[in-house]
VMD Tcl script that builds the backbone (N, CA, C; Angstrom):
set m [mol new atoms 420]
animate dup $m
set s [atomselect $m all]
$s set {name element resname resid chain x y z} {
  {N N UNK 1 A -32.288 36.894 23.401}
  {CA C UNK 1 A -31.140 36.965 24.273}
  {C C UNK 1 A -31.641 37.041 25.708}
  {N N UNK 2 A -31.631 36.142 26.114}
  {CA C UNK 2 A -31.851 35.588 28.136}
  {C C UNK 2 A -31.107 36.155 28.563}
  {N N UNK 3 A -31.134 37.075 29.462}
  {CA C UNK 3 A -30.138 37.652 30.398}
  {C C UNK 3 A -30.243 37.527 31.911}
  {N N UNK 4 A -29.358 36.852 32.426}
  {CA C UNK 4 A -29.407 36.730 33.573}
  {C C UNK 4 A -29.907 37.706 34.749}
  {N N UNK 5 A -30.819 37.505 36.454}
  {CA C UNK 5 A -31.030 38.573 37.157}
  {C C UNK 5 A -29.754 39.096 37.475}
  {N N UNK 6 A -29.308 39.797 37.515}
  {CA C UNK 6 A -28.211 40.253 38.142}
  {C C UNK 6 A -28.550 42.181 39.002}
  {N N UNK 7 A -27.346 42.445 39.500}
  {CA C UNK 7 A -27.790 43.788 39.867}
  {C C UNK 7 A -27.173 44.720 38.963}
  {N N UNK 8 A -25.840 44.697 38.423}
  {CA C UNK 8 A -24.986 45.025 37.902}
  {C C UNK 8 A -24.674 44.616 36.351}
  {N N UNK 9 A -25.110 45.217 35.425}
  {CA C UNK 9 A -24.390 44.792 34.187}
  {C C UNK 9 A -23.360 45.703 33.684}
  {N N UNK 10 A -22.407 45.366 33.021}
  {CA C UNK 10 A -20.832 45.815 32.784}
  {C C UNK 10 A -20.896 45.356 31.296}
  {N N UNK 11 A -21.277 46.483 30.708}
  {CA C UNK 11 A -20.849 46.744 29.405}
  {C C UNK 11 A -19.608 47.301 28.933}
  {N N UNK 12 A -18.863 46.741 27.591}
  {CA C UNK 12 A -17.888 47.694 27.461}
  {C C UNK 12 A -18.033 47.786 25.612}
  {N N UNK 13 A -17.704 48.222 25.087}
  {CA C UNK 13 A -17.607 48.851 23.177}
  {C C UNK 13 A -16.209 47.839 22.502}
  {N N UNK 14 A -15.414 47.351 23.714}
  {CA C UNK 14 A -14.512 46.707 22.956}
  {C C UNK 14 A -13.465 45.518 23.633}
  {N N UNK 15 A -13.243 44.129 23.313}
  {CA C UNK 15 A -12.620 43.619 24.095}
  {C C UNK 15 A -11.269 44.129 24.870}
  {N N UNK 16 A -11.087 45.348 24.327}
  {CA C UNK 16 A -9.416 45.914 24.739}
  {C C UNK 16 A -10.029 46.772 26.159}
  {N N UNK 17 A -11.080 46.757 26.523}
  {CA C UNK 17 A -11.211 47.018 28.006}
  {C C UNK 17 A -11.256 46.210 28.641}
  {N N UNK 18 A -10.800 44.996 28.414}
  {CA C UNK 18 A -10.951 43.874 30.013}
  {C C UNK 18 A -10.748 44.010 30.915}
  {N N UNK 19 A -9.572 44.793 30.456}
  {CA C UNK 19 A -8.547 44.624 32.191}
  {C C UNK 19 A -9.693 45.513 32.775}
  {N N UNK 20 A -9.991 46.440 32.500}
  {CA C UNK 20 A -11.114 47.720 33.374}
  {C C UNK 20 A -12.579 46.733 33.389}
  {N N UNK 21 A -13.171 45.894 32.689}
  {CA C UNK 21 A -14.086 45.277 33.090}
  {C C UNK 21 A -13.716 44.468 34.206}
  {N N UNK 22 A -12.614 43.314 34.247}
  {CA C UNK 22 A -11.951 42.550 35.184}
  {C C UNK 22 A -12.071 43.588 36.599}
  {N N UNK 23 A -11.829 44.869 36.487}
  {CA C UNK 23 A -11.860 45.178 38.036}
  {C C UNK 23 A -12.901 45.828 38.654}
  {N N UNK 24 A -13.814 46.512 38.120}
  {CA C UNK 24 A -15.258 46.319 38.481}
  {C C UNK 24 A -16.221 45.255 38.647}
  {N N UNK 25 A -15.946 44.027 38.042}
  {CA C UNK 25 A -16.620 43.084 38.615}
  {C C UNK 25 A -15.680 42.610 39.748}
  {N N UNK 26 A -14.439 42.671 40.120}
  {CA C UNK 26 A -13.628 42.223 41.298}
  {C C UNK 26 A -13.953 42.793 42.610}
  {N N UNK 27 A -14.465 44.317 42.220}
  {CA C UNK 27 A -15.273 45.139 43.579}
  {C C UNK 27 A -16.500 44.870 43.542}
  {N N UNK 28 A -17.361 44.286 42.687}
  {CA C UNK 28 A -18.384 44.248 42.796}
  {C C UNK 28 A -19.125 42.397 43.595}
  {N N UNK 29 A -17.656 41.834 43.107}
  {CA C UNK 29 A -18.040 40.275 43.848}
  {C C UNK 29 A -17.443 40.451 45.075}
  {N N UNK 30 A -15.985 40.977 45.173}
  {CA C UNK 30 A -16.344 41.390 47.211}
  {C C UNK 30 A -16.957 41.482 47.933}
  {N N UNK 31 A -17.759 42.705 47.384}
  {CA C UNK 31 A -18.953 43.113 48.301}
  {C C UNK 31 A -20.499 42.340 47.847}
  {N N UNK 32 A -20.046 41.202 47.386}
  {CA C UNK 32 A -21.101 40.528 47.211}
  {C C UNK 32 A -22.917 40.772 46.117}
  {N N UNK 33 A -22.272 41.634 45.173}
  {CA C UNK 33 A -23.298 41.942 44.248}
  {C C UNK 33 A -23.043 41.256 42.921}
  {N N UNK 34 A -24.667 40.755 42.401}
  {CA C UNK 34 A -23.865 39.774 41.255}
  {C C UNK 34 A -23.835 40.575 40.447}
  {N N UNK 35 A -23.503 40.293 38.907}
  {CA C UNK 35 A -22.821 41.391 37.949}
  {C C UNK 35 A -23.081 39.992 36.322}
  {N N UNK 36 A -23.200 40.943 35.319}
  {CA C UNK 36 A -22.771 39.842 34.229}
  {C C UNK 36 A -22.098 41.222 33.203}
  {N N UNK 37 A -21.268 40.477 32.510}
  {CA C UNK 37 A -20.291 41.445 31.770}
  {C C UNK 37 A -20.586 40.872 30.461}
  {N N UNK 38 A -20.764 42.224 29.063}
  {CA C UNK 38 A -20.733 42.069 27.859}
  {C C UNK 38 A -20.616 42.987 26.760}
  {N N UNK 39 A -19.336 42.435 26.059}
  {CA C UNK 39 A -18.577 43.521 24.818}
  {C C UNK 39 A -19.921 43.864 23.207}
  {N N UNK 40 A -20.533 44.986 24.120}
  {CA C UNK 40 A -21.642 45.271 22.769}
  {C C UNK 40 A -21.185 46.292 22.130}
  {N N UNK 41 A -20.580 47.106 21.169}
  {CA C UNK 41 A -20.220 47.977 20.734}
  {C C UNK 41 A -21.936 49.143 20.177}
  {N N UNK 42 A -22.144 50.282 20.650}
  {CA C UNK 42 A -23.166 51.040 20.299}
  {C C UNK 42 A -22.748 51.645 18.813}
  {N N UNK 43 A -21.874 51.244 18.327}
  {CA C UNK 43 A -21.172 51.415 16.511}
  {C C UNK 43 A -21.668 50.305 15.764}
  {N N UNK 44 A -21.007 49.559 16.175}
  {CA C UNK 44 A -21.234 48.147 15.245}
  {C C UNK 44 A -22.666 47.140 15.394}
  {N N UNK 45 A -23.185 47.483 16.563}
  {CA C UNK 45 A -23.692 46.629 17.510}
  {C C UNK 45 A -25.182 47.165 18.063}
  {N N UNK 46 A -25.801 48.164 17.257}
  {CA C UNK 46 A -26.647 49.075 18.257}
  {C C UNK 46 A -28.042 48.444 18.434}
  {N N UNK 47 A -28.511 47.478 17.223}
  {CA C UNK 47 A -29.541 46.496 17.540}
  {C C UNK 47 A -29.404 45.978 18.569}
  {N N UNK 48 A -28.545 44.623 18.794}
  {CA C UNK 48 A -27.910 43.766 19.933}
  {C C UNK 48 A -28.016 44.564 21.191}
  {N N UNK 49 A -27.543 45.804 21.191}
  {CA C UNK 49 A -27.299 46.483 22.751}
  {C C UNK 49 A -28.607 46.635 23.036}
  {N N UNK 50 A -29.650 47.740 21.827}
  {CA C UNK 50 A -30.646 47.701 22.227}
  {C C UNK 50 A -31.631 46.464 23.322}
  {N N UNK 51 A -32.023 45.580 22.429}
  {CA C UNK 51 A -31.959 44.395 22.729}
  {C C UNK 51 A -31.440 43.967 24.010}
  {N N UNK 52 A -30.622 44.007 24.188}
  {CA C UNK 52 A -29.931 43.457 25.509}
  {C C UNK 52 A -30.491 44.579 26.517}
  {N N UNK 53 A -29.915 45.786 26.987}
  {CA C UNK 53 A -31.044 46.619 27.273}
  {C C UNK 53 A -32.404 46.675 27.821}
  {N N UNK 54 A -33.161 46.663 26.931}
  {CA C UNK 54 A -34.246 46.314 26.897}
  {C C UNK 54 A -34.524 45.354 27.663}
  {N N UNK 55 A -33.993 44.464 27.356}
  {CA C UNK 55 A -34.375 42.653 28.125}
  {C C UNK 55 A -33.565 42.505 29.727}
  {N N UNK 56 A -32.908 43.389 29.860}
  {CA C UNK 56 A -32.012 43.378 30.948}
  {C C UNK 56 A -32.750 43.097 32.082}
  {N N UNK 57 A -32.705 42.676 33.066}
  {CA C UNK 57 A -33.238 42.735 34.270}
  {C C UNK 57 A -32.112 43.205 35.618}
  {N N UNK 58 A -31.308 44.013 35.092}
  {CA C UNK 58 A -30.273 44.646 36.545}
  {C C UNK 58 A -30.866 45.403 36.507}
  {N N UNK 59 A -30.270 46.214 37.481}
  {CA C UNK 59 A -30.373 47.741 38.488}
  {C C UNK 59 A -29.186 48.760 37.907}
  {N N UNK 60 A -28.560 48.463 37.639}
  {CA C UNK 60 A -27.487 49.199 37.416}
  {C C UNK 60 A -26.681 49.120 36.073}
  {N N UNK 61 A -26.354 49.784 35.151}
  {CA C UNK 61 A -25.707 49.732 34.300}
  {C C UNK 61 A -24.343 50.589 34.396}
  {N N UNK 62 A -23.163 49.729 33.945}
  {CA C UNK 62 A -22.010 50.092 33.841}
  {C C UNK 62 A -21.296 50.104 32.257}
  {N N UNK 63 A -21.155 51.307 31.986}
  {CA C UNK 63 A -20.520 51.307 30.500}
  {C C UNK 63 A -19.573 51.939 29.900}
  {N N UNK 64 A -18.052 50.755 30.042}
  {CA C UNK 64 A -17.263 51.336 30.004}
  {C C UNK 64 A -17.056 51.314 28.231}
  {N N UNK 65 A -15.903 52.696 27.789}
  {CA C UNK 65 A -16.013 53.398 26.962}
  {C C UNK 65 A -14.904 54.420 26.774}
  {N N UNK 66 A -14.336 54.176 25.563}
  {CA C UNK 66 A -13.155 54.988 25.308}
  {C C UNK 66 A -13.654 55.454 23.428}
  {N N UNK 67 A -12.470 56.804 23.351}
  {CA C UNK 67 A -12.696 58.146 22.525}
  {C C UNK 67 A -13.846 58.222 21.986}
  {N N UNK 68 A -15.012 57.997 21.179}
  {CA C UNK 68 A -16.095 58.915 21.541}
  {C C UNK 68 A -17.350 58.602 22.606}
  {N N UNK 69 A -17.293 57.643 22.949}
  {CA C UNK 69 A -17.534 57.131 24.554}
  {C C UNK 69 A -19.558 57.132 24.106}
  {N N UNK 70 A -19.895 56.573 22.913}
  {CA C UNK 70 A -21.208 56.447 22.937}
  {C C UNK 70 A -21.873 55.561 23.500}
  {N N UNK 71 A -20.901 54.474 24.075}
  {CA C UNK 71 A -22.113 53.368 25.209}
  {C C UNK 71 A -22.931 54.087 25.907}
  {N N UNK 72 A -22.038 54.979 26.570}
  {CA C UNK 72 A -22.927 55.078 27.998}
  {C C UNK 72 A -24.287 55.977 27.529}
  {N N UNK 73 A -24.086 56.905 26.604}
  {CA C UNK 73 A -25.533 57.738 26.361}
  {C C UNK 73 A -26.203 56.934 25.753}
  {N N UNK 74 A -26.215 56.265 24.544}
  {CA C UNK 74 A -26.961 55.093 24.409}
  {C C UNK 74 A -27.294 54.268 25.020}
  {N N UNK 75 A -26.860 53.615 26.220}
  {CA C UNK 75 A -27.574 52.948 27.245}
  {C C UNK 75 A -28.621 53.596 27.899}
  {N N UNK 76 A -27.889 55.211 28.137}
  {CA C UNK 76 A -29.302 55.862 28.850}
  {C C UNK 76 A -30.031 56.028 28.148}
  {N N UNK 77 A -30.141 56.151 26.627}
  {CA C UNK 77 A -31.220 56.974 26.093}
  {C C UNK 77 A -32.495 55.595 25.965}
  {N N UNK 78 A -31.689 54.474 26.213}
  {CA C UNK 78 A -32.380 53.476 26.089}
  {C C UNK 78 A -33.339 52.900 27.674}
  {N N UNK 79 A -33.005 53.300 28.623}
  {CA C UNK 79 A -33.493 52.937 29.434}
  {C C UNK 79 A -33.781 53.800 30.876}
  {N N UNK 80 A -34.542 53.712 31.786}
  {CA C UNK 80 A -34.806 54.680 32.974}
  {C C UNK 80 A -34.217 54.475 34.013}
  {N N UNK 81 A -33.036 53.493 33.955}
  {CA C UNK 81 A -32.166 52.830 35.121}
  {C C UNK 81 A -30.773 53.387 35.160}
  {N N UNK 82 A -29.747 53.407 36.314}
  {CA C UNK 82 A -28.890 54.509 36.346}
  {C C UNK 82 A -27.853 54.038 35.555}
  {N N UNK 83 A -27.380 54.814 34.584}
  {CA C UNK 83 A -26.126 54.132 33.637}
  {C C UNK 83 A -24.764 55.010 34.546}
  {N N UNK 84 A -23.719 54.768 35.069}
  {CA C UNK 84 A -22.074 54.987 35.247}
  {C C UNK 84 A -21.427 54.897 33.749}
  {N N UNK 85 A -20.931 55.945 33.250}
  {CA C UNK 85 A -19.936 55.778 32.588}
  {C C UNK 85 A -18.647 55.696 32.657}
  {N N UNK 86 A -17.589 54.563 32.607}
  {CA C UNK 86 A -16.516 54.685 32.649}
  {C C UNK 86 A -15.503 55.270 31.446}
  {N N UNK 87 A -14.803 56.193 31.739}
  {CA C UNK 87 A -14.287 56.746 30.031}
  {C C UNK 87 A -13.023 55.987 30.279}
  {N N UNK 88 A -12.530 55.422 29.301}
  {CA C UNK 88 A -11.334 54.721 28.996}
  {C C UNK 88 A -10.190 55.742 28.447}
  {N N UNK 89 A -8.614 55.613 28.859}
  {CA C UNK 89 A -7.420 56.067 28.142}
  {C C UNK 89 A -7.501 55.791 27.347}
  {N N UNK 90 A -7.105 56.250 26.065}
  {CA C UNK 90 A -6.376 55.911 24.685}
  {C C UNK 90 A -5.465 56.481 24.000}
  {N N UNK 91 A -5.433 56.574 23.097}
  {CA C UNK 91 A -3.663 56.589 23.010}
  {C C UNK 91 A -3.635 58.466 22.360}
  {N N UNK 92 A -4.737 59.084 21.606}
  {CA C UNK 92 A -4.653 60.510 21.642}
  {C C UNK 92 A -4.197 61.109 22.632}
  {N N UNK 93 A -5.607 61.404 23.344}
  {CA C UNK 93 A -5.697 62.389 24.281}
  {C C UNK 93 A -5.467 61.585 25.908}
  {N N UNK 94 A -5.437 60.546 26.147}
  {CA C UNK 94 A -5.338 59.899 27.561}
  {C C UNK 94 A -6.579 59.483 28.288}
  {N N UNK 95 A -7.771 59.972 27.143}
  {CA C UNK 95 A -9.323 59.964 27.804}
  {C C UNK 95 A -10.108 60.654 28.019}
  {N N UNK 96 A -9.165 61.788 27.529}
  {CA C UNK 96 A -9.942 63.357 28.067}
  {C C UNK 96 A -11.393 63.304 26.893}
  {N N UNK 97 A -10.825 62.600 25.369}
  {CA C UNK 97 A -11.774 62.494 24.991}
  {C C UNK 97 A -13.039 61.591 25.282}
  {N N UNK 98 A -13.091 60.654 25.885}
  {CA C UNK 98 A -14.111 60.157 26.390}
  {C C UNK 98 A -14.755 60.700 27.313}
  {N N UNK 99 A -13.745 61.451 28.554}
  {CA C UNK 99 A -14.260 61.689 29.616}
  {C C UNK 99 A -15.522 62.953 29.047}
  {N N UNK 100 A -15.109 63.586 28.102}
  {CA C UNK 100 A -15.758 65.023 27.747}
  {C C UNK 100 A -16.581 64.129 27.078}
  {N N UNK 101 A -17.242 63.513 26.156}
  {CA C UNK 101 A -17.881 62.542 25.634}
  {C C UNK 101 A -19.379 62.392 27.013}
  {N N UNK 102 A -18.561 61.757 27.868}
  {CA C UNK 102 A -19.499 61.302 29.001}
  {C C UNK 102 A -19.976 62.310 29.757}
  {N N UNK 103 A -19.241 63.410 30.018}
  {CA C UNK 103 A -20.016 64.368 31.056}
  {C C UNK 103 A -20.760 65.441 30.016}
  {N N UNK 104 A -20.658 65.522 29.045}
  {CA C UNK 104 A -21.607 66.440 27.604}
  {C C UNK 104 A -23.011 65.492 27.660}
  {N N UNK 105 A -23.503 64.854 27.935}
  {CA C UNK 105 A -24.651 64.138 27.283}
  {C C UNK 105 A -25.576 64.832 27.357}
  {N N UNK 106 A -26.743 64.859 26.326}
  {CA C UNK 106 A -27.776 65.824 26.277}
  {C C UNK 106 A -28.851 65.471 27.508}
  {N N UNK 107 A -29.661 66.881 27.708}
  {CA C UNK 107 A -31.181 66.682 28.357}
  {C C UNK 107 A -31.354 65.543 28.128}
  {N N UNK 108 A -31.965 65.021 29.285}
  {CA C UNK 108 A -32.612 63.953 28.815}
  {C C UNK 108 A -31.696 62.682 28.943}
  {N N UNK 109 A -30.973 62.583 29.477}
  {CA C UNK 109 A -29.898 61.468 29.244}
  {C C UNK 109 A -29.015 61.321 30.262}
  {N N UNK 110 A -29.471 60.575 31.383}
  {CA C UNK 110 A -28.139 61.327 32.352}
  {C C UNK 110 A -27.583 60.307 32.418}
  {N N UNK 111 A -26.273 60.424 32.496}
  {CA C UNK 111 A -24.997 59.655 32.719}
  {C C UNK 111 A -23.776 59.802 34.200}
  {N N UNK 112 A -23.667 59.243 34.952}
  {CA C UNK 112 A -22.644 59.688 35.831}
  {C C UNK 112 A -21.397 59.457 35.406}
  {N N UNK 113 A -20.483 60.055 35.479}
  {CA C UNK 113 A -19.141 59.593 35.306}
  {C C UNK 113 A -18.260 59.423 36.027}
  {N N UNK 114 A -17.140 58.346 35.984}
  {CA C UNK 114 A -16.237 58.257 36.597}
  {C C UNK 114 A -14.719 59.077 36.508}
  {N N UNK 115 A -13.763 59.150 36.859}
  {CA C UNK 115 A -12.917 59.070 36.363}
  {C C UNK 115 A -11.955 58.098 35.123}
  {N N UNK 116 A -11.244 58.489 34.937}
  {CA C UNK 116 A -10.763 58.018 33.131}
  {C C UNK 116 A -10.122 56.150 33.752}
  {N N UNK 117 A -10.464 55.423 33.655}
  {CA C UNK 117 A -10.031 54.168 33.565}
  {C C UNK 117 A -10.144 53.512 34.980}
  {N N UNK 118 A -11.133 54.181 35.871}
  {CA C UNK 118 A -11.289 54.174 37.226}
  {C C UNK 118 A -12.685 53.662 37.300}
  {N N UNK 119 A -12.711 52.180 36.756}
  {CA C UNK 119 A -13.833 51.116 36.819}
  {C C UNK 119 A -13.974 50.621 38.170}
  {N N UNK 120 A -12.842 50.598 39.273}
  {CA C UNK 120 A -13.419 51.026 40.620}
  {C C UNK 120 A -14.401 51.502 41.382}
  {N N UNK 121 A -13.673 53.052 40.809}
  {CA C UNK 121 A -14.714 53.787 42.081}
  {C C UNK 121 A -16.888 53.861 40.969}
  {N N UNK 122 A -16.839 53.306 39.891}
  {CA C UNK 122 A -17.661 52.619 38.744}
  {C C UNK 122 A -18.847 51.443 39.849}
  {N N UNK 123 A -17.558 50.949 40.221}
  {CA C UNK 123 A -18.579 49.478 41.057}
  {C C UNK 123 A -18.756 49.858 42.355}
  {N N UNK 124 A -17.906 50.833 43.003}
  {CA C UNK 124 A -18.527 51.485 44.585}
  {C C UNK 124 A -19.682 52.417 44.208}
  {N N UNK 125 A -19.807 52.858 43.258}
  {CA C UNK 125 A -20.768 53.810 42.905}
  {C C UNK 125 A -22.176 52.775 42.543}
  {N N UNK 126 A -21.947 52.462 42.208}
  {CA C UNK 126 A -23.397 51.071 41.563}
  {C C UNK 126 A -23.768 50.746 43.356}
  {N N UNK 127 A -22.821 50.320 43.967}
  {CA C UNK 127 A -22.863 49.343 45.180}
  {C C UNK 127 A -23.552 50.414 46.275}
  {N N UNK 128 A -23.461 51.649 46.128}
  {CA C UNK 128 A -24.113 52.848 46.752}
  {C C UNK 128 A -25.572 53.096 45.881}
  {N N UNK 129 A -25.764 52.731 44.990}
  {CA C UNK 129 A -26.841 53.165 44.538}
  {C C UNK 129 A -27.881 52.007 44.868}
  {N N UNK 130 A -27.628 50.883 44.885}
  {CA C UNK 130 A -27.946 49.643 45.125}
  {C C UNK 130 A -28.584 49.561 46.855}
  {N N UNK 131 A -27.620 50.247 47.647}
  {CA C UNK 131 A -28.205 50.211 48.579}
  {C C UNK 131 A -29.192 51.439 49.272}
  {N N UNK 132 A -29.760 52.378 48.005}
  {CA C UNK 132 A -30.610 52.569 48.934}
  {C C UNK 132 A -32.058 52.063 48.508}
  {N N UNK 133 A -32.052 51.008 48.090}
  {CA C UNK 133 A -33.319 50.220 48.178}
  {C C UNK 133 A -33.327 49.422 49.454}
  {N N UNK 134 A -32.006 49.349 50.034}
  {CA C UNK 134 A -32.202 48.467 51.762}
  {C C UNK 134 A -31.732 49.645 52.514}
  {N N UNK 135 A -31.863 50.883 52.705}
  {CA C UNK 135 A -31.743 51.708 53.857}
  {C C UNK 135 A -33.120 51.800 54.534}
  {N N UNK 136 A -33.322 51.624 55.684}
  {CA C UNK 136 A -34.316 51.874 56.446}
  {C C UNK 136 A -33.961 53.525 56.593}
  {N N UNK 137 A -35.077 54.205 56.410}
  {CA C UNK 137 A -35.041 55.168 57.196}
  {C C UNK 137 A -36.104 55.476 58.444}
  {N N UNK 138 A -35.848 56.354 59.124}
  {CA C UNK 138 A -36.513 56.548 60.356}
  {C C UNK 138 A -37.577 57.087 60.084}
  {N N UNK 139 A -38.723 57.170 60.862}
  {CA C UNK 139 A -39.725 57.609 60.397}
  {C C UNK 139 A -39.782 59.303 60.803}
  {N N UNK 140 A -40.261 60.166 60.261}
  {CA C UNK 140 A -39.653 61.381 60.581}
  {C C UNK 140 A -41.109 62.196 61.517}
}
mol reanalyze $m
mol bondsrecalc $m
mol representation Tube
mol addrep $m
């Protein structure tokens, strides 16, 4: 599996997050960062993600994720690059279960989180992390 350079990859566990994939890559091509998006489920799917993962060549991982919200720790546990978790609504709890999902992750595993279906502030957060490989700083 060839994966494109990109800075940004946008994972999600299920095609019923589009609309929330659709708008993190919409902030993320504004401001001019490329991005590639793909539905790997860490249930059904955990070879493949691995794999993909692994072979990735972004900076940033985005993994959105609703009720038990295992993308995103499985992305981290898989790699040393910054994973965002987005927790998705669903129809229980509204997300609370994902969101608690994403901010629990063990030692060893860090995950940032967003707010619950707020794949937004997901791609301003990548787009801040992104740039401080071009901040000059002053010499002190």
């Amino acid at each position: 599996m060839a994966n494109p350079m990109v800075d940004v990859s946008i994972l999600s566990g299920s095609a019923s997050d589009a609309s929330i994939v659709e708008r993190v890559a919409a902030v993320l091509t504004d401001h001019g960062v490329s991005w590639d998006a793909r539905v790997i489920s860490a249930h059904r799917d955990p070879d493949l993600l691995e794999k993909y993962v692994r072979e990735s060549d972004c900076k940033v991982f985005i993994a959105v994720a609703g009720l038990s919200a295992a993308l995103p720790g499985v992305v981290a546990s898989r790699t040393d690059r910054p994973v965002i978790g987005v927790p998705v609504s669903g129809k229980l709890m509204g997300g609370l279960d994902a969101l608690l999902s994403i901010v629990q992750m063990p030692k060893g595993v860090p995950v940032a989180c967003v707010g619950v279906d707020n794949g937004e502030n997901a791609a301003l957060l990548a787009i801040r992390i992104l740039s401080l490989g071009k901040v000059a700083h002053p010499p002190s």
